[in-house]
C-alpha positions as CSV (number, residue, x, y, z in Angstrom):
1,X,185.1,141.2,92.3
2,X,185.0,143.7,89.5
3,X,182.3,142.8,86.3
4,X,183.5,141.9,83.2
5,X,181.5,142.5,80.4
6,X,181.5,141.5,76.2
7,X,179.3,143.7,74.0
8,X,179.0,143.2,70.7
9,X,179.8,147.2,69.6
10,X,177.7,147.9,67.3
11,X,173.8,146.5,68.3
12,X,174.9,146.5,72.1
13,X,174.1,142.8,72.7
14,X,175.7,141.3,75.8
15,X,177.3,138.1,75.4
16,X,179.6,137.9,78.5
17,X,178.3,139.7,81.8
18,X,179.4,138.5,85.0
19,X,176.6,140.6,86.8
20,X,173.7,138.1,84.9
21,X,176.4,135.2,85.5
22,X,178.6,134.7,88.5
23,X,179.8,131.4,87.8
24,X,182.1,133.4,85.1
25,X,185.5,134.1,86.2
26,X,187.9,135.7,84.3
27,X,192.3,136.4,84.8
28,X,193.9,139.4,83.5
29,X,197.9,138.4,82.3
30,X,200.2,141.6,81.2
31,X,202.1,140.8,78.5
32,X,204.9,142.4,76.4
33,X,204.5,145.7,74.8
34,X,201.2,146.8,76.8
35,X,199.7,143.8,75.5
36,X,197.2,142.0,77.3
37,X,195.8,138.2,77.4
38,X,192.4,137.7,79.3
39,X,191.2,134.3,79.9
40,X,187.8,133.7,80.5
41,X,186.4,130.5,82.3
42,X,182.2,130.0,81.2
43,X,179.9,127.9,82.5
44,X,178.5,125.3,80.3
45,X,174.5,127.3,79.5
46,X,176.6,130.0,77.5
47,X,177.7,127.6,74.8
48,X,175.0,128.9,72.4
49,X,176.5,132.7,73.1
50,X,179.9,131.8,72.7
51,X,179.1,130.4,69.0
52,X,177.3,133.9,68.4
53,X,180.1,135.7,70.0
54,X,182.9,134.4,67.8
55,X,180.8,135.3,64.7
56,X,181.5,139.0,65.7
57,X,184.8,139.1,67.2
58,X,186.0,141.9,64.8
59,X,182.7,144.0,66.2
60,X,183.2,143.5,70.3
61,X,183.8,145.7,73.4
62,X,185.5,144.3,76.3
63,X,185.5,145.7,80.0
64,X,186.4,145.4,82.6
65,X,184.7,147.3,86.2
66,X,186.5,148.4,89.2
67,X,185.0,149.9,91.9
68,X,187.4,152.1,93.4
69,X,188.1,153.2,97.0
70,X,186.4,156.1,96.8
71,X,183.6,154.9,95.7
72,X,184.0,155.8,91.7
73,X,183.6,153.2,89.4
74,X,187.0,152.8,86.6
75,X,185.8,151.5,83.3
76,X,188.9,149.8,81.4
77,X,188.1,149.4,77.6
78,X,190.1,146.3,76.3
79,X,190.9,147.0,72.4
80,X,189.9,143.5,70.8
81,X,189.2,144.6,67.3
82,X,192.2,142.5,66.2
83,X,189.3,139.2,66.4
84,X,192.0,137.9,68.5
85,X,189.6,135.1,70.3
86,X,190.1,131.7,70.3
87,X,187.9,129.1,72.4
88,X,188.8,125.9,73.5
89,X,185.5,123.9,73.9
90,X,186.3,121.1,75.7
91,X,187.6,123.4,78.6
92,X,184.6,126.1,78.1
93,X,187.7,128.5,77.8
94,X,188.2,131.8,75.4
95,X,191.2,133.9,75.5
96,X,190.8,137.0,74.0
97,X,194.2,139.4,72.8
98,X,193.9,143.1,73.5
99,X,196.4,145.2,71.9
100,X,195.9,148.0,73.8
101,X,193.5,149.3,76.7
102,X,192.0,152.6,78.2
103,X,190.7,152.9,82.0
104,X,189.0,155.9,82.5
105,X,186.5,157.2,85.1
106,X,182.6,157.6,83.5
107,X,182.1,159.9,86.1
108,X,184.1,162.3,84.1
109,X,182.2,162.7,81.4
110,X,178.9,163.4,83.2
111,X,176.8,166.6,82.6
């Protein structure tokens, strides 16, 4: 299963990471105009980090980690500067609008 990960961008803090959670699942739906929609289904304990999240939707990286075939790891950057997140409580829910995204290989930009 690849890891998906929410950082807030600029102090780095992890809100979303399901390496530390694997009760998070998460769908990835193409939509028009290489618009995306992920939906992300959390597990009750990260209420309190959701609240904190939402604060700094204007300031957060989304990924998204796929091990490839060959063994290299793809990074895909979801653009979500837009603060389009919404989070439906009663269903522990968030959908998060990306108008744009970049995969690239880290491996590439090693020394």
């Amino acid at each position: 299963m690849p890891r998906f990960l929410i950082k807030h961008a600029v102090g780095g803090r992890t809100f979303v990471d399901t390496d530390a959670n694997p009760q998070i699942q998460f769908v990835v739906k193409e939509l028009d105009k290489g618009r995306k929609q992920i939906t992300v289904y959390l597990p009750v304990e990260l209420e309190p980090e959701i609240a904190e999240l939402l604060k700094w939707r204007q300031e957060l990286n989304v990924f998204i980690f796929d091990e490839l075939e060959n063994g290299l790891q793809q990074k895909t950057w979801f653009y979500s500067g837009d603060g389009d997140f919404h989070y439906n409580e009663t269903d522990r829910v968030l959908n998060i609008g990306s108008s744009r995204d970049i995969r690239y290989l880290p491996s590439n930009f090693l020394e």
